[in-house]
GUKOLSE-789357 format. One line per field, with one value per residue (C-alpha): x negated, y, z. Coordinates in nm, 3 decimals, decimal comma. Layout:
BEGIN
px <- [X_...]
py <- [Y_...]
pz <- [Z_...]
END
This chain:
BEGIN
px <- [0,000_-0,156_-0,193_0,098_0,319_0,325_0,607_0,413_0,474_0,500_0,210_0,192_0,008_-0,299_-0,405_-0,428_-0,204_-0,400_-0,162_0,217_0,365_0,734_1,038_0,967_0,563_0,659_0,852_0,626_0,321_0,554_0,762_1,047_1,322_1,378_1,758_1,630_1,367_1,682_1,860_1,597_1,560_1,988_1,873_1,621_1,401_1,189_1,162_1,271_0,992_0,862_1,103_0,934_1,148_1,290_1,394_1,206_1,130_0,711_0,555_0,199_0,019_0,203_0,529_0,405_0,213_0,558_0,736_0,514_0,629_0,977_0,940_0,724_0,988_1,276_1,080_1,053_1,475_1,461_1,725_1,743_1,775_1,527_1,326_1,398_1,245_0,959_0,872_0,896_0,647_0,427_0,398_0,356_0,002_0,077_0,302_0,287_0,267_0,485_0,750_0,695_0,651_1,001_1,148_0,949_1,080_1,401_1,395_1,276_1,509_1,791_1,632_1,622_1,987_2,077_1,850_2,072_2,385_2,284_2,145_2,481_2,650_2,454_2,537_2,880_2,877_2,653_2,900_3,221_3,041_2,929_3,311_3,433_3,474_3,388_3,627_3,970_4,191_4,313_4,213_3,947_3,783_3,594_3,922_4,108_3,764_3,800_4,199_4,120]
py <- [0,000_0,342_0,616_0,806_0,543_0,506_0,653_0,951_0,918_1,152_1,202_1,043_1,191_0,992_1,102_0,776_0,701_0,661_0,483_0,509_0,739_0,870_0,893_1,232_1,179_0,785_0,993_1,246_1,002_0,788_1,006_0,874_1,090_0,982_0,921_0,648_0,508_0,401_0,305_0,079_-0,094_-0,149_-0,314_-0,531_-0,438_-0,270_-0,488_-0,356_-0,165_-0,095_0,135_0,360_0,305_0,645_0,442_0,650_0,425_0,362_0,321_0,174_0,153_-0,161_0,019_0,332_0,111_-0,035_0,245_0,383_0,049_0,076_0,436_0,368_0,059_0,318_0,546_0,300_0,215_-0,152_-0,174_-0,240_-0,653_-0,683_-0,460_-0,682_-1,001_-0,762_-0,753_-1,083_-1,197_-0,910_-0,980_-1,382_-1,429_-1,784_-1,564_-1,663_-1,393_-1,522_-1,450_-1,063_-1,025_-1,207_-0,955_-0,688_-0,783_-0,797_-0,467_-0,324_-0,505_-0,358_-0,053_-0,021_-0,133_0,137_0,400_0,241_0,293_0,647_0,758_0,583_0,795_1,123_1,015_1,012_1,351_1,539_1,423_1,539_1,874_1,958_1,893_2,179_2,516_2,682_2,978_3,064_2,818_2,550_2,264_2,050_1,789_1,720_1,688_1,451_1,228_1,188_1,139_0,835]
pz <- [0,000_-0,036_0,161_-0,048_-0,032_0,323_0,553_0,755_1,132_1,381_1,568_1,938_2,240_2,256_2,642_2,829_3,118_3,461_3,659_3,752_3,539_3,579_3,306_3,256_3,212_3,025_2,778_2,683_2,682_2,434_2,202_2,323_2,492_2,928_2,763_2,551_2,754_2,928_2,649_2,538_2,920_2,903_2,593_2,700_2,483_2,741_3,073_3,377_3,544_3,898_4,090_4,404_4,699_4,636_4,302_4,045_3,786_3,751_3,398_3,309_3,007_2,866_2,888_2,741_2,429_2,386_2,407_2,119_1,923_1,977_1,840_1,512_1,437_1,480_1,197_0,986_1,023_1,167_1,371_1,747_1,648_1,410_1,697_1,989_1,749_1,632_2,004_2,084_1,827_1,870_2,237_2,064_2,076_1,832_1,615_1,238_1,070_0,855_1,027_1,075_0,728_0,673_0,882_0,716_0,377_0,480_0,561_0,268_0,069_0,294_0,194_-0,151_-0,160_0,075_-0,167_-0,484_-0,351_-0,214_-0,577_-0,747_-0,479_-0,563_-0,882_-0,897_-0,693_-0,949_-1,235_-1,029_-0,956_-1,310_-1,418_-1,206_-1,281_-0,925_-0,986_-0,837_-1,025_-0,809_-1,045_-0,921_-1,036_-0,740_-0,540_-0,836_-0,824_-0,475_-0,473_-0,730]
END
């Protein structure tokens, strides 16, 4: 794949955590928002973690690297499924990859589908606004296209 081809990411904070970290530190060590760190633990896809006795949560580097994973998946468009099995065979040490680049495949075939029936869509929308006038008469041709 080259460099132009590739789907540009937004940057991540690259200062190392040194020990507990809290939501509010976890999120912006991760590029996620404290709102979906939670989302993604009342997922599962991000283990419960350490709570102080207060119950603040506590995050380490693991959580924060997968935090950081969770977030470039969600760039890329795979959804919260295909993320929870990315996980699983990421943190798979006798993964195939085989099986990632099933899922990877997948997804780019769900993608270009998704990009054909946006440009037949775009499409169909260009055609319907050429038609019409734009002035003050009521006919429309955008309107009768969509009444069809």
């Amino acid at each position: 794949m080259t460099t132009a081809s590739r789907a540009t990411l937004p940057a991540t904070p690259t200062i190392p955590a040194t020990g507990p970290l809290n939501i509010g530190q976890a999120a912006a060590q991760s590029g996620v928002s404290a709102k979906m760190i939670r989302h993604y633990e009342s997922l599962g896809l991000l283990p419960a973690v350490h709570r102080t006795d207060a119950g603040y949560r506590q995050y380490g580097d693991k959580q924060i690297h997968t935090l950081r994973f969770i977030r470039r998946a969600r760039t890329l468009g795979f959804s919260m499924l295909e993320i929870a099995e990315l996980l699983k065979l990421w943190q798979n040490q006798q993964r195939a990859s085989a099986d990632v680049k099933r899922i990877a495949q997948a997804h780019v075939a769900d993608l270009d589908q998704r990009i054909a029936e946006m440009e037949a869509m775009r499409q169909t929308l260009a055609q319907l606004a050429d038609c019409c006038a734009g002035d003050s008469r009521p006919d429309c041709p955008i309107l009768s296209g969509l009444a069809e």
